[in-house]
DRENBAGU-615371 format. One record per residue (C-alpha): x, y, z. Coordinates in steps of 0.1 Angstrom, whole numbers. Example, Ala and Ser with C-alpha at 12.3 -4.5 7.8 and 13.67 -1.06 7.14 Angstrom:
<rec><X>123</X><Y>-45</Y><Z>78</Z></rec>
<rec><X>137</X><Y>-11</Y><Z>71</Z></rec>
This chain:
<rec><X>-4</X><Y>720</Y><Z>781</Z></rec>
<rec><X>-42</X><Y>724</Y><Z>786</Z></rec>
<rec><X>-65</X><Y>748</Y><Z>764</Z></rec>
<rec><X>-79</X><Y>780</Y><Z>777</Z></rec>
<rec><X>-116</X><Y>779</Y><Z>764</Z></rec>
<rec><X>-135</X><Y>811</Y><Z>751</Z></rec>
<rec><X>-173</X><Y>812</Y><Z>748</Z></rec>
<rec><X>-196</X><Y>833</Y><Z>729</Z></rec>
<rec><X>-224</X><Y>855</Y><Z>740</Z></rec>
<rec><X>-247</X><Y>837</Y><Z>765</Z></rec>
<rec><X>-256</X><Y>867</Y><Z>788</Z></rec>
<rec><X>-244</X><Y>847</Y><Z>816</Z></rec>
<rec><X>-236</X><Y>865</Y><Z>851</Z></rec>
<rec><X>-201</X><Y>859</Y><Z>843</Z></rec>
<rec><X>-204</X><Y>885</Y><Z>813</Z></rec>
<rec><X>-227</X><Y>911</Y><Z>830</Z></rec>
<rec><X>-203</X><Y>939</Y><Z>836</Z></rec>
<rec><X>-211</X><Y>971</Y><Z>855</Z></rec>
<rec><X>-200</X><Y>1005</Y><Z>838</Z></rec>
<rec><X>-193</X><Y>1036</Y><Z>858</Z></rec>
<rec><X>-185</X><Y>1067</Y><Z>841</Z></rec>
<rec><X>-167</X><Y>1087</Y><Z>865</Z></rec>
<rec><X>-156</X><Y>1126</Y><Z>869</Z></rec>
<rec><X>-131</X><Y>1117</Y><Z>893</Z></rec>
<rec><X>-107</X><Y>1088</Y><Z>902</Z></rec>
<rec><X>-92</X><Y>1081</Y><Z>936</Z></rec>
<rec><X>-56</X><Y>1077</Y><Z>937</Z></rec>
<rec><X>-34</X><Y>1046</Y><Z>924</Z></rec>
<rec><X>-22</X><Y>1021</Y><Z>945</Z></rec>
<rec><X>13</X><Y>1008</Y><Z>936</Z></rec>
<rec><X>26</X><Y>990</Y><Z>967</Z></rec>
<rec><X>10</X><Y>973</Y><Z>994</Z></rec>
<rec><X>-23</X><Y>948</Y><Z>1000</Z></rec>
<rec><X>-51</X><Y>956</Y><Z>980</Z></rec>
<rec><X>-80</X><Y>949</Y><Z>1008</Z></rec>
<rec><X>-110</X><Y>945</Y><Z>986</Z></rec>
<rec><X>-91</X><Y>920</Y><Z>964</Z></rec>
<rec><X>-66</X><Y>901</Y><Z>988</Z></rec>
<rec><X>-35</X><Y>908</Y><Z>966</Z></rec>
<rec><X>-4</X><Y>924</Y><Z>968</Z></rec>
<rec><X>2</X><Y>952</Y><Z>948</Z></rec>
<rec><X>30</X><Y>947</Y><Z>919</Z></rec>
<rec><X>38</X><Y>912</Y><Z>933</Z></rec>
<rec><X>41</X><Y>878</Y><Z>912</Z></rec>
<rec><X>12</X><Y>854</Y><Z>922</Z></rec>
<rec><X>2</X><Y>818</Y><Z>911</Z></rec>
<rec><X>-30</X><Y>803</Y><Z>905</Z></rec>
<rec><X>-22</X><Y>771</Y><Z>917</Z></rec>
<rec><X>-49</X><Y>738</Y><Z>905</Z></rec>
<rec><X>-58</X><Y>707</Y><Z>925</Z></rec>
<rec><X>-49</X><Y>687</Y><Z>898</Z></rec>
<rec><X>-21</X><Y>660</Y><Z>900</Z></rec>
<rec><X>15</X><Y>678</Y><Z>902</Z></rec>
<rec><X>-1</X><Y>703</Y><Z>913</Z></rec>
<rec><X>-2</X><Y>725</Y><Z>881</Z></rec>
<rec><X>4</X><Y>762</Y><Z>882</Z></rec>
<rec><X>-12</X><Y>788</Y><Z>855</Z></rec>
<rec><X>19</X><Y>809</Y><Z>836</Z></rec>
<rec><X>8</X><Y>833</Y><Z>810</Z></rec>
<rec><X>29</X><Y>841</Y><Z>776</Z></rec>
<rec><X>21</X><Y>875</Y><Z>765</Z></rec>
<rec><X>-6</X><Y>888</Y><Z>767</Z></rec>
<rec><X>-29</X><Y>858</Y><Z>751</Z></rec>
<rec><X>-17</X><Y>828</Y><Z>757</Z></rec>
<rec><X>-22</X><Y>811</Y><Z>792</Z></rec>
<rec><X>-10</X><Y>779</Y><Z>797</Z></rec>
<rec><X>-11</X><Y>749</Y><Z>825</Z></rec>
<rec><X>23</X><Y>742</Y><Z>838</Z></rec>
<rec><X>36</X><Y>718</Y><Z>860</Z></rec>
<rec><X>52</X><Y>738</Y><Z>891</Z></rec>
<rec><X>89</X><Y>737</Y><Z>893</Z></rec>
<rec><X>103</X><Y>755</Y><Z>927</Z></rec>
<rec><X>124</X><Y>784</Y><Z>921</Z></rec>
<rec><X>113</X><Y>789</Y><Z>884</Z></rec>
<rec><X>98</X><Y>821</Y><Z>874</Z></rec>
């Protein structure tokens, strides 16, 4: 298992987020390929690394990710 590491304020690009207040929201997606993302709607996906067994990301609630080794047919 491999730590998950958190960092505090640096103003980096990676924590510049854009807010949009808006009066009116387009309609939810629930099924199908999101375009501007490349993912499936509502369908299981795995970050997969490049390190050796090829190790798989799995989260445990909503808080705890972990590094896993990747095991076929395992959800």
């Amino acid at each position: 298992m491999q730590a998950v590491q958190v960092h505090g304020r640096n103003n980096g690009a990676n924590q510049r987020w854009k807010v949009l207040y808006l009066d009116k929201k387009a309609k939810t997606e629930t099924k199908g390929l999101n375009e501007e993302f490349g993912f499936h709607i509502n369908r299981p996906f795995y970050i997969v690394s490049e390190l050796p067994f090829n190790r798989v990301m799995e989260m445990h609630g909503n808080t705890n990710m972990m590094l896993k080794r990747w095991r076929n047919n395992v959800r």
